[in-house]
C-alpha positions as CSV (number, residue, x, y, z in Angstrom):
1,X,-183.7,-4.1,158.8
2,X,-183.3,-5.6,162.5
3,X,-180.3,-7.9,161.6
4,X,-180.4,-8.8,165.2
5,X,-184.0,-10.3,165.6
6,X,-183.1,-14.1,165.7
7,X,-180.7,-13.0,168.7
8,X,-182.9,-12.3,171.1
9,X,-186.6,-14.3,172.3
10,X,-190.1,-12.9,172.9
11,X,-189.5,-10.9,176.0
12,X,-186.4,-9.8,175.0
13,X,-187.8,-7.9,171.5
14,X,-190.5,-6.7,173.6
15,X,-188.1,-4.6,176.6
16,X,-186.6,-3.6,172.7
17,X,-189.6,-1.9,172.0
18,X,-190.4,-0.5,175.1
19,X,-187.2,0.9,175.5
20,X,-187.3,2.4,172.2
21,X,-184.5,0.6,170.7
22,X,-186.7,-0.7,167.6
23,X,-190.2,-0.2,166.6
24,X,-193.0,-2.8,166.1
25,X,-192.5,-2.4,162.6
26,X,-189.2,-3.1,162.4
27,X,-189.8,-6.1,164.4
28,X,-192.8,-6.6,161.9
29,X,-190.6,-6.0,158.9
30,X,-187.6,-9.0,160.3
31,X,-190.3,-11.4,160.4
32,X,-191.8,-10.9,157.2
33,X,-188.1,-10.8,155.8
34,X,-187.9,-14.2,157.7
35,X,-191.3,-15.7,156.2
36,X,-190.3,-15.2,153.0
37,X,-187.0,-16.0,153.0
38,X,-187.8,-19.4,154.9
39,X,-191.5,-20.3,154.3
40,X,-191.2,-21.4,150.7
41,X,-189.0,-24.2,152.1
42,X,-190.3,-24.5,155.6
43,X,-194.4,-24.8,154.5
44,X,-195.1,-23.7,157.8
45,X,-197.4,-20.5,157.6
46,X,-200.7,-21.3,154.9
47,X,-202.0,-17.7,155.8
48,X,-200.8,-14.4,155.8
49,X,-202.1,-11.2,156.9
50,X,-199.2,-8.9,156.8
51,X,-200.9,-5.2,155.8
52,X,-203.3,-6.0,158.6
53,X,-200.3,-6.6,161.2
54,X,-198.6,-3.5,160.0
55,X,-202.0,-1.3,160.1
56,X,-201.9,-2.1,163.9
57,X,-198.0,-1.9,164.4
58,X,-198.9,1.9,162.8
59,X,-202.1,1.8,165.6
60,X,-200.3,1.2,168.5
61,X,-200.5,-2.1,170.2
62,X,-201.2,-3.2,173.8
63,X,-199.2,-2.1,176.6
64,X,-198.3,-5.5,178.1
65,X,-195.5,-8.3,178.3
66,X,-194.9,-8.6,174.7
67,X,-195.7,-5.7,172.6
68,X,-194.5,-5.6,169.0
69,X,-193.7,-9.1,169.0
70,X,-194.4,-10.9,165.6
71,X,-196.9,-13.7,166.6
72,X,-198.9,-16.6,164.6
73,X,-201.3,-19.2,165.3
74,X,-202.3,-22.5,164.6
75,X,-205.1,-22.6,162.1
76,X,-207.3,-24.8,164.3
77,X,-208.9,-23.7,167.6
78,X,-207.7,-20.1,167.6
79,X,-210.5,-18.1,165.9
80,X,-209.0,-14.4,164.9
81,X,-211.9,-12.3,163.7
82,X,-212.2,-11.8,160.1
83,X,-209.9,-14.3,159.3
84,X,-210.4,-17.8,157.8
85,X,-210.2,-20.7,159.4
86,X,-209.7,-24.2,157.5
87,X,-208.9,-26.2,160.4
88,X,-206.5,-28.0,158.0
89,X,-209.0,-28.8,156.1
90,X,-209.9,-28.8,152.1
91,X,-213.5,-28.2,153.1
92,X,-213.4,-25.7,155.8
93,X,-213.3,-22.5,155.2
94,X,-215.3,-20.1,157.9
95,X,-214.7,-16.4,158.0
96,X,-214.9,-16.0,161.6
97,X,-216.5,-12.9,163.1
98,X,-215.1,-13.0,166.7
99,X,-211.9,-14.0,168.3
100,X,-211.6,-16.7,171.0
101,X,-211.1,-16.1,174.4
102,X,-207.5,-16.8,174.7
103,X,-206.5,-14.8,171.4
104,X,-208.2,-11.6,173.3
105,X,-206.1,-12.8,176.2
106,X,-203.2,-13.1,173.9
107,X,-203.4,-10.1,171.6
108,X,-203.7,-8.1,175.2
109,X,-200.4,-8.8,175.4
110,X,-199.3,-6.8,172.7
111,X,-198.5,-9.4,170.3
112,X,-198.5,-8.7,166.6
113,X,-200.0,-11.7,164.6
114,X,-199.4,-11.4,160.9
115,X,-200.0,-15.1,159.5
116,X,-202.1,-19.0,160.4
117,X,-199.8,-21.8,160.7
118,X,-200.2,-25.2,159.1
119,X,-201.8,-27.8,160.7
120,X,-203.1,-31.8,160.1
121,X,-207.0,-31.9,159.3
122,X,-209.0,-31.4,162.8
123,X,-205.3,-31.7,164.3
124,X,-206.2,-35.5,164.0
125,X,-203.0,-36.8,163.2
126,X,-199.5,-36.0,165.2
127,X,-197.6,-34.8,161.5
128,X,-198.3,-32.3,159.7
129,X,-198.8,-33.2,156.2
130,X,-202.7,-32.1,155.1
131,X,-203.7,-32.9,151.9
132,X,-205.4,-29.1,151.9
133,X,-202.4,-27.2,152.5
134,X,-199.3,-29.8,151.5
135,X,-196.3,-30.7,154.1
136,X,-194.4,-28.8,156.5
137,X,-190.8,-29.8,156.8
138,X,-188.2,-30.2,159.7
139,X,-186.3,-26.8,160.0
140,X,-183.5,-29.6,160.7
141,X,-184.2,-31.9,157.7
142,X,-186.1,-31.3,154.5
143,X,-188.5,-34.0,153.7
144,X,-188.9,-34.5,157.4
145,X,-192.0,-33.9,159.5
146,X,-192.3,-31.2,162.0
147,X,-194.5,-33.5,163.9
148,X,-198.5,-32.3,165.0
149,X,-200.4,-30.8,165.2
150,X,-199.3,-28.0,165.6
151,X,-196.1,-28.7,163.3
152,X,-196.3,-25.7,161.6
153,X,-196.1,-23.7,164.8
154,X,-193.2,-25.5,165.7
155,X,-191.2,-25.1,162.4
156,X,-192.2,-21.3,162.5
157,X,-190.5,-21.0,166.1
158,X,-187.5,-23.0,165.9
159,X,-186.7,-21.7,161.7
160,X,-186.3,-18.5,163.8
161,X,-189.9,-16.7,161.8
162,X,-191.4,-15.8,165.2
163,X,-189.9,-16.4,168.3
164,X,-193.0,-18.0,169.9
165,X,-196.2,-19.3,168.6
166,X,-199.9,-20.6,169.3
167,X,-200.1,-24.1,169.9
168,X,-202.8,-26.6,171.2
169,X,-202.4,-29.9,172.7
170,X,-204.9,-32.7,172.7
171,X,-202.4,-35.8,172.3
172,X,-199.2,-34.1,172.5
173,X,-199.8,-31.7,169.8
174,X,-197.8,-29.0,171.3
175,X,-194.9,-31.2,173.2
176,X,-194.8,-33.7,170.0
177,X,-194.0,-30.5,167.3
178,X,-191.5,-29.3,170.2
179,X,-189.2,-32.7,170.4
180,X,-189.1,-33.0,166.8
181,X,-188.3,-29.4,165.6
182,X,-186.2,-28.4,168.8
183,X,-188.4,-26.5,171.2
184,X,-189.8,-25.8,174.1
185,X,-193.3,-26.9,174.4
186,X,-195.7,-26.7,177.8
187,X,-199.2,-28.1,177.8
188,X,-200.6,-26.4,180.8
189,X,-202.7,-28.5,183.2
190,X,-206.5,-29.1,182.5
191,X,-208.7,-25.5,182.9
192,X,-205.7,-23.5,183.1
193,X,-206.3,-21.5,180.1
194,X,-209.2,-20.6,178.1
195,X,-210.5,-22.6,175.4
196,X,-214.2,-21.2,175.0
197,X,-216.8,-19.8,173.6
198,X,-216.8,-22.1,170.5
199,X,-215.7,-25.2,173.1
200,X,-216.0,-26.2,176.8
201,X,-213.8,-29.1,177.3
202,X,-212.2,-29.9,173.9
203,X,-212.1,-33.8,173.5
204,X,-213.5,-34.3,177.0
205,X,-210.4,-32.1,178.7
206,X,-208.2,-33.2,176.3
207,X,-207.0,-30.8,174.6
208,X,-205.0,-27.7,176.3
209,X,-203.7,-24.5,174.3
210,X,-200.9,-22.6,175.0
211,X,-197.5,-22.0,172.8
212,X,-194.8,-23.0,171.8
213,X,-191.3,-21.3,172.2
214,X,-187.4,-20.6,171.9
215,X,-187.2,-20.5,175.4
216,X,-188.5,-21.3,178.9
217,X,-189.2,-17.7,180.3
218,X,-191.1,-16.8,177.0
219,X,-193.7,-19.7,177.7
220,X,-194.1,-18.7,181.3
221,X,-195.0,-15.1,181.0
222,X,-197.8,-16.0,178.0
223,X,-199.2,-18.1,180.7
224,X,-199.2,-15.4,182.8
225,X,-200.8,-13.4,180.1
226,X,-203.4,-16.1,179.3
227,X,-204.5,-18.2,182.5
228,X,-207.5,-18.1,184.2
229,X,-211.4,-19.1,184.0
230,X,-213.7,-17.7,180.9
231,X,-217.1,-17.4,181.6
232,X,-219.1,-20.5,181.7
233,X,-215.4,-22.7,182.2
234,X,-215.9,-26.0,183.3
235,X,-212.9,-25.9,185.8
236,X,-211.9,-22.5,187.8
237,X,-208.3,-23.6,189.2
238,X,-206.3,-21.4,191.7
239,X,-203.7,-19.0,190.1
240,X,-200.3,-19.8,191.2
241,X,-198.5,-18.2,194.1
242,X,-196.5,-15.1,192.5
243,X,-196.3,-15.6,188.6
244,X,-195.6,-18.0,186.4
245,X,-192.5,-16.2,185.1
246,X,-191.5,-15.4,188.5
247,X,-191.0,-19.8,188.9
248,X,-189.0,-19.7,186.0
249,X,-186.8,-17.8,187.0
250,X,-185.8,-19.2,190.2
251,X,-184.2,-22.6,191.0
252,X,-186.7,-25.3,192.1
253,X,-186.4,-27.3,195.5
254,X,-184.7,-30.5,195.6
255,X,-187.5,-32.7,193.9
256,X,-187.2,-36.6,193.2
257,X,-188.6,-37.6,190.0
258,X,-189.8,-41.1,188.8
259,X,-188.4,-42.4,185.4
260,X,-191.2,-43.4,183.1
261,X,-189.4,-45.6,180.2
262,X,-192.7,-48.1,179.6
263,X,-194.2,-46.5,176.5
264,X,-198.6,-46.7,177.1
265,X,-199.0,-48.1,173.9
266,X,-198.1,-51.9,173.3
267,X,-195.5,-53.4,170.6
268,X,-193.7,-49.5,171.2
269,X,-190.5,-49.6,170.4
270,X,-188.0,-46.8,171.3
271,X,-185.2,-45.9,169.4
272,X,-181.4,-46.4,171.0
273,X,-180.7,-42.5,170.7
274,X,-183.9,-41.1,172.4
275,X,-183.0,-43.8,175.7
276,X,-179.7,-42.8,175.6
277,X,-180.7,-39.2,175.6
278,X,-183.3,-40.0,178.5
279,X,-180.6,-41.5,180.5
280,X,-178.4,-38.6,179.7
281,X,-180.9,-36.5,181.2
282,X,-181.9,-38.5,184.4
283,X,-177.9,-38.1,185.1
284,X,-178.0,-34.2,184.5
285,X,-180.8,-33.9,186.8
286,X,-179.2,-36.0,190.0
287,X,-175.7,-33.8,189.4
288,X,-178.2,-30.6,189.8
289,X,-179.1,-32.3,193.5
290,X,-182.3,-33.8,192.5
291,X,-183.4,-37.8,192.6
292,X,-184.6,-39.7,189.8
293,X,-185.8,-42.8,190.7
294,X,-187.4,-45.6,188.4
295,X,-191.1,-45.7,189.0
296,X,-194.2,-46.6,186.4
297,X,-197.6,-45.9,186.6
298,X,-200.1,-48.6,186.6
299,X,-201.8,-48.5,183.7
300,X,-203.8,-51.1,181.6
301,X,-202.0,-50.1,178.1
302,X,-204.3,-52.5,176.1
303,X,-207.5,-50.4,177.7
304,X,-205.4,-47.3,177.5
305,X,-205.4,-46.6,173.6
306,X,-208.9,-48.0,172.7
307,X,-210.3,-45.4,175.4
308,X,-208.3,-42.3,173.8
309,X,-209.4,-43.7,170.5
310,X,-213.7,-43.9,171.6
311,X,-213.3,-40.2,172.9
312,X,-211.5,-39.0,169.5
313,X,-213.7,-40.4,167.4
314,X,-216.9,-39.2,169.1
315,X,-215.7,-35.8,169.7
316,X,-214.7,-36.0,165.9
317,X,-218.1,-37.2,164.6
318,X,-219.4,-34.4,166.7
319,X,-217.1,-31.8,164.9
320,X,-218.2,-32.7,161.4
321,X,-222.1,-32.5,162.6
322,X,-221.4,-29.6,163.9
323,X,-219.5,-27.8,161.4
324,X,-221.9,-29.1,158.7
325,X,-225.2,-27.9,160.8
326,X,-223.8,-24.2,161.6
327,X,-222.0,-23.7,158.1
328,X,-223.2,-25.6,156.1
329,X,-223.0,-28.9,153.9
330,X,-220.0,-28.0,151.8
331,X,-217.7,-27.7,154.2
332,X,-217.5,-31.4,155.4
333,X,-218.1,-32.5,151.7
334,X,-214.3,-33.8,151.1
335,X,-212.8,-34.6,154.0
336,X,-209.5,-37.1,154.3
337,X,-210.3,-40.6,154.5
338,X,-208.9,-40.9,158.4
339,X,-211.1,-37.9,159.4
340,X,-213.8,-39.2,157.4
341,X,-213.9,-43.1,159.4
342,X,-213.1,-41.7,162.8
343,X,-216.3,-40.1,162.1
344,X,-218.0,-43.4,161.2
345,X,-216.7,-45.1,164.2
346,X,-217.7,-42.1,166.5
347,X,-221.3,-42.2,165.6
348,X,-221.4,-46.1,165.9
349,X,-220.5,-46.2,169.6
350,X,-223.0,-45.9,172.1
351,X,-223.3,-43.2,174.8
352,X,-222.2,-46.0,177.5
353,X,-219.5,-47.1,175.4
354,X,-218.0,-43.0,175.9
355,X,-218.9,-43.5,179.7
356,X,-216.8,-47.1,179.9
357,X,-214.1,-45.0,177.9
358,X,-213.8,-42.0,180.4
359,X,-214.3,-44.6,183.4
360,X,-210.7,-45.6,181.7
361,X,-209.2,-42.0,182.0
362,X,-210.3,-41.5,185.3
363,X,-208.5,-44.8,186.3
364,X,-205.2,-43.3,184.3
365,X,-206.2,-40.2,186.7
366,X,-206.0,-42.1,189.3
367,X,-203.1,-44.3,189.2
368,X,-200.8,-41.8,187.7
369,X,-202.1,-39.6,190.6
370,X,-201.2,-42.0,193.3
371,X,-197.6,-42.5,191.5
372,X,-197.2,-38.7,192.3
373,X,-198.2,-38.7,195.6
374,X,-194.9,-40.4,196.2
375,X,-192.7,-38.1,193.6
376,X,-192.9,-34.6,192.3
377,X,-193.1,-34.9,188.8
378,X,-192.4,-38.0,185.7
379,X,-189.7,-37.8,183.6
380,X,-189.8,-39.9,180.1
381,X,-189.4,-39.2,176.3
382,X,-191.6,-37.0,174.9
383,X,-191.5,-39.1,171.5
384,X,-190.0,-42.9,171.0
385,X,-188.0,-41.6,168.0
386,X,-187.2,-38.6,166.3
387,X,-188.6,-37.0,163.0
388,X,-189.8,-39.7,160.5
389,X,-189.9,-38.8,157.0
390,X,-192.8,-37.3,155.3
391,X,-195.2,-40.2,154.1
392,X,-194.4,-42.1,157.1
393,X,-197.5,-41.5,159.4
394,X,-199.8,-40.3,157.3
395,X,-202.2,-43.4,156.3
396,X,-200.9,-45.2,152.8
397,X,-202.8,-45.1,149.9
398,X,-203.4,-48.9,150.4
399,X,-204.6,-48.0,154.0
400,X,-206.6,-45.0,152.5
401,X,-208.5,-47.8,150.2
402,X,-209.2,-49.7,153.1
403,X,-210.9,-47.1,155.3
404,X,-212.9,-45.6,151.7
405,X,-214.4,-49.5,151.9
406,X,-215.0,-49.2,155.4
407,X,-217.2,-46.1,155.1
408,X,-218.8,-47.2,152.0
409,X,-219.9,-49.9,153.8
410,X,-221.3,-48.3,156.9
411,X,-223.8,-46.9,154.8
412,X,-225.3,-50.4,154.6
413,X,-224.2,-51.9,158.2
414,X,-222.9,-50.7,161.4
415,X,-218.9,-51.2,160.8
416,X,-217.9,-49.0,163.4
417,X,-217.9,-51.9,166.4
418,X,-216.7,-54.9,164.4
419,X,-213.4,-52.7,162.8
420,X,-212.7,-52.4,167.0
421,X,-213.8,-56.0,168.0
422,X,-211.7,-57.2,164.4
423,X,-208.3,-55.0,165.4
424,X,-208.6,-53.4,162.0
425,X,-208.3,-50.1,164.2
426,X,-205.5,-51.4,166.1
427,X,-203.8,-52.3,163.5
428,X,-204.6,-49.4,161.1
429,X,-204.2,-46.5,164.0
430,X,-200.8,-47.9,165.6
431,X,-198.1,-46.5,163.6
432,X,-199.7,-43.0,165.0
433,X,-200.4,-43.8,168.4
434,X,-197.0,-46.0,168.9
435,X,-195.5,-42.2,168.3
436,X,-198.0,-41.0,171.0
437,X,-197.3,-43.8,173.7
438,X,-195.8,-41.1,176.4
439,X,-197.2,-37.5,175.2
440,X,-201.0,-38.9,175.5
441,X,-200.8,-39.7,179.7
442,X,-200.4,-36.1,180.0
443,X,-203.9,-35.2,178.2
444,X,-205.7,-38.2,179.0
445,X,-205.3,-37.3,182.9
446,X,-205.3,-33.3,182.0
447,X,-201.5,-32.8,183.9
448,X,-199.3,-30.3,182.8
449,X,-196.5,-31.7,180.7
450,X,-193.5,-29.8,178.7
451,X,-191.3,-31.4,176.5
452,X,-187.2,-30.1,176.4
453,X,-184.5,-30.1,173.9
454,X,-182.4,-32.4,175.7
455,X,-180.9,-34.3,172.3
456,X,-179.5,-34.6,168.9
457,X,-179.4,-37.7,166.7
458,X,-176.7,-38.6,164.7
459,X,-178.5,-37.4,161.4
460,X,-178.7,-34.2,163.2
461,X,-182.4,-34.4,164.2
462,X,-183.3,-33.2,167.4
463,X,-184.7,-35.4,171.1
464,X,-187.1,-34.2,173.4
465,X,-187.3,-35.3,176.7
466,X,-191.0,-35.1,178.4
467,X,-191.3,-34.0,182.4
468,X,-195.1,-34.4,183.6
469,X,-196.2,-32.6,186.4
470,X,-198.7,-32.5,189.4
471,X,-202.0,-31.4,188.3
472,X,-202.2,-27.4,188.2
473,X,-198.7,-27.2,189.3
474,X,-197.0,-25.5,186.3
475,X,-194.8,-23.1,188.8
476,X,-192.5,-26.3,189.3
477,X,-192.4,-27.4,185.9
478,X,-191.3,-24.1,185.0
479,X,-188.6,-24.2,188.1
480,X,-186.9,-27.1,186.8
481,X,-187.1,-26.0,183.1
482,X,-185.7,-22.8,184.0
483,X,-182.9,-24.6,185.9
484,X,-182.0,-27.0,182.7
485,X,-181.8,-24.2,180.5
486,X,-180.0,-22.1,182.1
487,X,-177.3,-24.8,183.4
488,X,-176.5,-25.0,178.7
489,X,-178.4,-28.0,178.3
490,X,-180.9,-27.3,175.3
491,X,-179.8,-28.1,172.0
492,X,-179.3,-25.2,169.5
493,X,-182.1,-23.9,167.3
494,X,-182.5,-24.5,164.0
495,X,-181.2,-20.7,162.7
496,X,-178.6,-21.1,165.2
497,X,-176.5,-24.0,163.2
């Protein structure tokens, strides 16, 4: 056994392997010994496909930045072929028969993916706690959430199972996951990686997918591995100037950053430890010679949400139909009551009301664009607090009633536009979005964001801090990130306590 494999990160096992120092089975072999060992307490992996991984370890694997690494995904937009796919979901359960575009792109790097990681039903909720495949926990704190959506990634990564993992992002489900369990987690800007065939602009641009990792190098050279336009991409945006990696690895410019400490979602507030943390880490980033200044962008928070909200739920009512029309009936027959009325309220909007709602986005666009005309990138919490306990987010059974009424009654009336006009969906949606009120500016204008492990509560839980960049311009996100790391200023992984 590789007693060693925790030590190093993705890149690191890989130059193992190609130097000939270990096999990709004995990489293969420290991971399993790592699931087992820490799944049964972690929750984070709901598939496994270990002879399959070890058939191809035996093959021979792609030459390319990281092969024989042990890899997963999140069980949610990453279609491996002749795998399932539940999309967190008691009802779902396709056998795909292709892989997407960015796993090709992915297992051409040489990756070795041996398991599906859990994930919140649709990815529709920022903790991961599906009633189809149960809770997965904090690596820091049992009983804790790992955050969403891709929580089960996240665990996976900073438990020390894999040392990076496939994430996606459509409100901060890759930066979200990464503050609460201690990682590093980029959502790359709009178009920069694939997404298709199965989608061309998840949740209107929304959603990105990428990884998420141990450290800042590992993220870089996947994106290097992964970028570019798929055929029929809505967006074909310029590959950086040298690689990805390459900014990573080298110290940035002097930048000047604004401070973002208004959270986007009203009646937010943000917990004492996180601002201390956030004003820990605007002082860090003046002693490295860079300026942090405290600038806002000018945004209508009370539009903000309830545009974010008409998207999701269209996009989700589209889902189901979908799903339902290519695979059938049964596998939209028991969805959660959430996923179920974001549904109902998707197909009782209008096609003007999803105009008015992306007329919204493109005034975020605009506004947080102008802010960075004037400064180089935002920096603000990724999340208001840290991990909640489990039970916290998801919707109560009392709140679960109330939206089972809601539907039944749709099937009579239209409820979809009164629960908005009556601040029912306010009120029932805030104790999610509250938690979203700095990760969703990054997906809402499509900017590239990355969240840091900049903190540590008292009760030993970790603090992300969020920087958001200039659209498409990862290479100084990646600078800076680079720079923090290396200066000692991420917290310590979970296996590393």
């Amino acid at each position: 056994m590789f007693k060693e494999y925790t030590q190093y990160d993705a890149l690191g096992l890989a130059e193992l392997v190609n130097s000939g120092q270990v096999s990709a089975k004995e990489l293969l072999d420290a991971a399993v010994n790592q699931a087992n060992k820490l799944n049964p307490k972690l929750n984070a992996i709901i598939h496994r496909f270990d002879e399959r991984a070890y058939d191809a370890a035996q093959a021979g694997l792609p030459k390319g930045a990281f092969t024989g690494v042990p890899y997963l995904l999140k069980d949610l937009s990453f279609y491996f072929a002749d795998e399932p796919l539940t999309m967190g979901s008691r009802s779902v359960n396709i056998m795909t028969d292709y892989d997407s575009e960015i796993v090709k792109r992915m297992k051409a790097s040489g990756v070795n993916t041996f398991g599906k990681t859990n994930t919140p039903e649709f990815g529709l909720i920022i903790t991961t706690e599906p009633k189809a495949h149960g809770a997965t926990h904090n690596p820091f704190k049992k009983g804790y959430s790992s955050g969403g959506s891709s929580g089960g990634s996240a665990a996976a990564v900073a438990s020390g199972i894999v040392p990076m993992a496939g994430a996606g992002d459509g409100g901060g489900s890759i930066r979200f996951p990464a503050a609460w369990c201690g990682a590093f987690g980029l959502k790359p800007s709009r178009g920069r990686n694939p997404i298709g065939p199965a989608f061309g602009e998840g949740w209107d641009g929304a959603i990105a997918d990428h990884v998420i990792t141990r450290t800042v190098r590992d993220s870089a050279a996947m994106l290097d591995a992964t970028s570019g336009a798929e055929v029929g991409a809505p967006y074909v945006i310029a590959p950086p100037n040298g690689t990805f990696l390459q900014a990573a690895m080298r110290a940035p410019r002097p930048l000047t950053i604004a401070l973002h400490q208004r959270p986007l979602i009203a009646d937010t507030v943000v917990d004492k430890e996180v601002l201390a943390t956030l004003e820990q880490t605007a002082k860090q980033l003046e002693a490295m010679g860079h300026r942090v200044v405290p600038a806002e962008p000018n945004i209508n928070i009370e539009k903000f949400w309830h545009d974010f909200i008409v998207v999701v739920c269209a996009h989700t009512a589209f889902t189901i139909d979908d799903i339902e029309r290519c695979h059938g009936k049964q596998h939209v027959q028991n969805l959660e009551p959430q996923t179920y009325n974001m549904a109902m309220l998707g197909r009782s909007l209008s096609a003007v009301d999803l105009v008015h709602a992306k007329h919204g986005w493109h005034d975020s666009q605009y506004q947080t664009g102008k802010l960075l005309e004037q400064y180089d990138m935002i920096l603000c919490p990724t999340v208001p607090t840290t991990a909640v306990k489990h039970g916290v987010l998801p919707p109560s059974r009392v709140d679960e009633i109330l939206m089972s009424t809601s539907g039944l009654l749709n099937k009579g009336i239209n409820m979809g536009k009164y629960t908005f006009s009556s601040g029912m969906i306010e009120k029932l949606s805030h104790p999610v979005l509250s938690k979203m009120a700095f990760t969703l500016l990054g997906n809402v204008t499509g900017l590239p964001a990355m969240s840091l492990p900049l903190g540590m509560s008292k009760k030993g839980l970790p603090i992300g801090m969020q920087l958001i960049g200039r659209m498409n311009d990862e290479t100084t996100l990646l600078s800076l990130a680079g720079e923090i790391e290396r200066a000692g200023l991420f917290t310590k992984a979970a296996f590393e306590k």
